[in-house]
N, C-alpha and C positions, 0 to 999 in steps of 0.2 A: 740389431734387428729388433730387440725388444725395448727400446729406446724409442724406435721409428713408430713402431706400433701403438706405444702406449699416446704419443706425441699426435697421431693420426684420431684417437679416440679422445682427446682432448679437443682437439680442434670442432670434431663434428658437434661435441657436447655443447661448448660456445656460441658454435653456429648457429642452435636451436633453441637456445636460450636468448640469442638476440632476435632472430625470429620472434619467437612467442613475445617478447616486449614491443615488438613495433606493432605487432597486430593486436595487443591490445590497448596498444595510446591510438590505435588508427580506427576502433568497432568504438564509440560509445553509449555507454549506457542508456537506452531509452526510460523516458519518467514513467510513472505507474500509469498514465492516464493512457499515453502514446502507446504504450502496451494491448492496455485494456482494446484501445481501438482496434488494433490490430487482431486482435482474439474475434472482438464483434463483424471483422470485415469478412475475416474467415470462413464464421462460421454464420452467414448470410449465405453466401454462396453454396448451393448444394453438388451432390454430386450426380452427376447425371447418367443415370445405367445404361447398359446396350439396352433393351430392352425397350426405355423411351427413347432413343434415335430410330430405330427401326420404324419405318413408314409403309405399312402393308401395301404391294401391288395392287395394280389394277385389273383385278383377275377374274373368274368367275364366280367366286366364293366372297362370302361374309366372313368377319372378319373381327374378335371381342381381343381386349386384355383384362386379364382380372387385375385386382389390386397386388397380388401377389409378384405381376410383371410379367406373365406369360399370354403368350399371344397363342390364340388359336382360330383354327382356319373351317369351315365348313359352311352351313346355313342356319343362319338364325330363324327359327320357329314361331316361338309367337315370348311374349312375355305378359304375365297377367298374373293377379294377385302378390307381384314382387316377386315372381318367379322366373328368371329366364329358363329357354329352352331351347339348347343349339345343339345339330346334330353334326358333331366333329368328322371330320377329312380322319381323320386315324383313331380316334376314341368312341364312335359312334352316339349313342343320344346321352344329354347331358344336360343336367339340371344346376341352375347356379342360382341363389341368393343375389338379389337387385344388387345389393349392398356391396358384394366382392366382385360387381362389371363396372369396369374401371372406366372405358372406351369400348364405342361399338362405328363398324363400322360396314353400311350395306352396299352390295353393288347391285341388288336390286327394289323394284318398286315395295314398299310398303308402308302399309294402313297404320297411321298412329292417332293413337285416341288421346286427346290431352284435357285439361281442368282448369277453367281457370282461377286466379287466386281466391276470388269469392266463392268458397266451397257450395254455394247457395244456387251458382249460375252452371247452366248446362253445357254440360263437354261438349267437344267438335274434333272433327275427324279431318286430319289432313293426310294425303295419299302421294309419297314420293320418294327418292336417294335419302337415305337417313344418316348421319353421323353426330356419333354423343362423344362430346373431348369436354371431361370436368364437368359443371355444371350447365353445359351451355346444352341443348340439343337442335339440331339443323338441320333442315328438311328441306330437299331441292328440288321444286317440279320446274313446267317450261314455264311455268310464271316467274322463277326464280327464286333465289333462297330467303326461309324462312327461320328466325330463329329465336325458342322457346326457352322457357327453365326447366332444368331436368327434372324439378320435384314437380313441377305440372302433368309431369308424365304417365298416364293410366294404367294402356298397355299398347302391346304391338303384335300387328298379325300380317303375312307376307299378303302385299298387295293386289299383287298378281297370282296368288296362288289357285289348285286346282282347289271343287269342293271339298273332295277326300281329305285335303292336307289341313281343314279346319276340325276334325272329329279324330277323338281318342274312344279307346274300348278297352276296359279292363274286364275279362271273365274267371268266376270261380268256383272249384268243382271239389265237394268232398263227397267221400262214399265210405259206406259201413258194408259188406255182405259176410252170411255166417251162415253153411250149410253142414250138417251131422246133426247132433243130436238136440237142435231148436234151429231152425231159419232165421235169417234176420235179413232183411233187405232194405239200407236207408242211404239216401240221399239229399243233398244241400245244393243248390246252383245258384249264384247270385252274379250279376252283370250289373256296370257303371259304363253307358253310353255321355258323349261331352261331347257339343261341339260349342269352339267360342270364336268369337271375333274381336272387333272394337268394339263393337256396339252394343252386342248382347252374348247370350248364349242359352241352351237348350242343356237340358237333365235327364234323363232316362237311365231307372234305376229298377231290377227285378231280382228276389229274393222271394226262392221256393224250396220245399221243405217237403218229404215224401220219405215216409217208413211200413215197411211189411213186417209182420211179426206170427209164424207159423200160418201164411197166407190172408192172415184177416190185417186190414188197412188199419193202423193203430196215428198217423199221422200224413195231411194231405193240404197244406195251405201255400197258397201262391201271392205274390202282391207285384202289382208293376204300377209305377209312378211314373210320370211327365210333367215336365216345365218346362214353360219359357221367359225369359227375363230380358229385361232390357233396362241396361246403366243410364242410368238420369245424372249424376253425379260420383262421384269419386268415393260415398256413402254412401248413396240411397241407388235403387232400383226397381221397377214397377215389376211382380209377377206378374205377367200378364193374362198366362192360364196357366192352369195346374189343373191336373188330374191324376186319380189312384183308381186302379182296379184291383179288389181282392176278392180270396176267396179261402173255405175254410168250414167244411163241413161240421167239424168237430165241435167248432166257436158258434154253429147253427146258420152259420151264412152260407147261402150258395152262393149268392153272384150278391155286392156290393160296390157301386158307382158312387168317386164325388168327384167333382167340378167346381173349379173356383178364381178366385184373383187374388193378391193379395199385395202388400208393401214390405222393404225389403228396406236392411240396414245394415251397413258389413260395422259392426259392434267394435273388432279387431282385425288389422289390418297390416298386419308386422310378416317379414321375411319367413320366418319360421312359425306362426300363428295367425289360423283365422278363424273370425269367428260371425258368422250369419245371423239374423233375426227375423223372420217374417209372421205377418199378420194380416189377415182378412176374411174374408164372406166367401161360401161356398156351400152345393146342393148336393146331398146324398142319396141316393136311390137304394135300397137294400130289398133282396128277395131271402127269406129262409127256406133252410130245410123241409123244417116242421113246427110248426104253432099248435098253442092249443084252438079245443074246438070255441068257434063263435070268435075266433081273433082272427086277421088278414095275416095272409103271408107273404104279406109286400109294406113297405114302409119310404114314406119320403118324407124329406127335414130340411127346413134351413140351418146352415152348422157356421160355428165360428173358429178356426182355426189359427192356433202357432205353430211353425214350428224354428229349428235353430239345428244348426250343424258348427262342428266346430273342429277343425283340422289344426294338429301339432307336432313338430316334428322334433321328437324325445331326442333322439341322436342322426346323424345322417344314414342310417342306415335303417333306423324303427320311427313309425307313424302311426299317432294314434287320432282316430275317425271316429266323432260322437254324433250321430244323430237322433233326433227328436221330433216327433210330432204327437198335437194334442190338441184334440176335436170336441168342441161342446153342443151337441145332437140332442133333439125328442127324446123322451123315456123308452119307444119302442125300439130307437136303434140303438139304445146304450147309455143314454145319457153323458158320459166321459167314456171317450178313446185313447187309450196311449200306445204309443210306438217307439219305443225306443232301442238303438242296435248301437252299440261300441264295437269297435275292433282297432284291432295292433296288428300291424302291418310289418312285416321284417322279409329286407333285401334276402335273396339267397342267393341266383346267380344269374345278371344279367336283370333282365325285364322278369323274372318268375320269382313271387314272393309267397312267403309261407302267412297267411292270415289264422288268428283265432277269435271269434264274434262272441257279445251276449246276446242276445233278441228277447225284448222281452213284450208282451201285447197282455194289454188290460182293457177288459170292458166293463162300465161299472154296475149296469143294470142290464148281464144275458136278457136273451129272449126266449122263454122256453120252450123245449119241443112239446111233441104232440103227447107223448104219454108224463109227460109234468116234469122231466127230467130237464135240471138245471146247467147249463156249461160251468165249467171254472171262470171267474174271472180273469186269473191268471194265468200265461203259459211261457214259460221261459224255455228257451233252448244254447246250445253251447255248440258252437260250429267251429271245426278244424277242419282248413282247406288252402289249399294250393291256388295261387292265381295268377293269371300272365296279364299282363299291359300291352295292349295293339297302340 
């Protein structure tokens, strides 16, 4: 028995050792080059994820993949300044960097603004089925399909949409109240009305300021601004009008009108950074409070103005918002006006962000009141407030 045994373990030991000698005078050696090929053939060929097989239905919804490979399903909104905006079948509204939409795909009509390569010649608007695969972008009306470079690309607004669905509304509200032993009663409200399209878009901006302090008014100025703009280029843009209405007892203005036009230049133009430029002619009307004797209480000027805004987005969750304007008026209304307001913007939950502002307003030659008494040049204030995005 242990004869058999050991005799049985010989044998199979043989067996695999004449094995492994045939199979290797039978494999031979490939040369280093025949190698090399075979590593480069390999590694030509990529692998192909679930993600790109998947071919979105034909359904009611639009349709994006980011670069990351995930597909999502809802309506695409508009895209402009490199920002998309779709509002998700299960994640609700959403914001994405041009940069990480990988593939878009519409199932219905929309408005696309494009550039062409002579940054010098004027955009043109075509209106149809949209699909962006890589670089190419392709636009299907009943004239049939059209097809663009995706870097010509401007922006994009649903074609067929209601008016409503072209206007955003951001508002915000901070308040101070202190009853016992001194009153205090202050508030801040500031509103950002937008609506954009392909073509152009409209600004309406108001920030008001109102403090009580043992019943006597210690602070009471209001500003509301309008424009409108229209894209000439992928850089430039005409204001076409602009208007500001203030007011501002304290500063000696009652009621303060200007009107104007102006030229327009996006400076910076990046996913997460922008930056605006404008410059032109415009007419101020100002009434005061109070003048001295033998002076008018009404003033009008031809003015020259800049101003510049400049959007950055610090992390995906905080936004910092500089803007700027700066007015050069007659001796009677001031000679130099500044306006300038920063604020940091941070996500809290959902659409409702926590804002904190500087504002600061400089006029360089007040107008004085009636008993000789001079304003400040200066008036800075510090706003903390809550605001929601409609």
């Amino acid at each position: 028995m242990e004869y058999t045994t050991a005799h049985r373990h010989s044998t199979v030991l043989n067996i695999c050792m004449v094995a492994t000698l045939g199979l290797a005078m039978t494999v031979k050696p490939q040369p280093a080059h025949a190698q090399g090929s075979a590593q480069e053939t390999a590694g030509s060929h990529s692998v192909q994820l679930p993600e790109d097989k998947f071919v979105p239905p034909a359904d009611q919804f639009d349709w994006i993949q980011l670069t990351s490979g995930e597909w999502l399903k809802g309506t695409l909104e508009s895209l402009y300044n490199r920002k998309l905006v779709f509002d998700s079948d299960e994640l609700d509204n959403l914001s994405f960097d041009w940069e990480d939409v990988k593939r878009v795909r519409c199932h219905g009509l929309q408005s696309i603004r494009l550039q062409p390569s002579d940054p010098d010649a004027a955009p043109f608007t075509v209106i149809g089925n949209l699909e962006i695969v890589g670089d190419k972008v392709v636009v299907t009306s009943d004239g049939g399909a059209q097809e663009f470079a995706r870097s010509s690309l401007v922006s994009i607004a649903e074609g067929s949409a209601e008016e409503i669905d072209y206007w955003s509304v951001k508002v915000s509200l901070g308040a101070n109240l202190r009853r016992g032993n001194s009153d205090l009663l202050e508030y801040t409200g500031a509103a950002n009305v937008r609506r954009r399209d392909a073509d152009s878009r409209v600004l309406v901006d108001y920030l008001g300021n109102y403090s009580e302090a043992e019943g006597t008014q210690t602070a009471n100025n209001q500003r509301l601004s309008a424009a409108y703009d229209l894209f000439k280029t992928r850089r430039h843009f005409w204001r076409v009008a602009g208007a500001e209405y203030f007011t501002d007892p304290f500063q000696n203005f009652r009621h303060r009108l200007t009107v104007g036009t102006a030229l327009g230049y996006h400076m910076v133009d990046m996913a997460k950074t922008e930056w605006d430029i404008t410059a032109g002619l415009a007419y101020q009307y100002s009434e005061f409070v109070s003048v001295e004797a033998g002076r008018s209480n009404t003033n009008d000027t031809p003015a020259l103005t800049v101003s510049t805004t400049y959007d950055h987005d610090l992390r995906v969750w905080i936004e910092l918002i500089v803007g700027y304007d700066f007015l050069v008026v007659n001796e009677d209304a001031g000679t130099y006006t500044h306006h300038f307001v920063t604020t940091l913007s941070t996500d809290l939950i959902g659409d409702l962000d926590f804002d904190v502002s500087l504002v600061w307003d400089r006029i360089q030659d007040p107008q004085p009141k009636s008993d000789g008494e001079v304003p400040e040049r200066d008036d800075y204030r510090l706003i903390v407030s809550l605001s929601y995005d409609f």
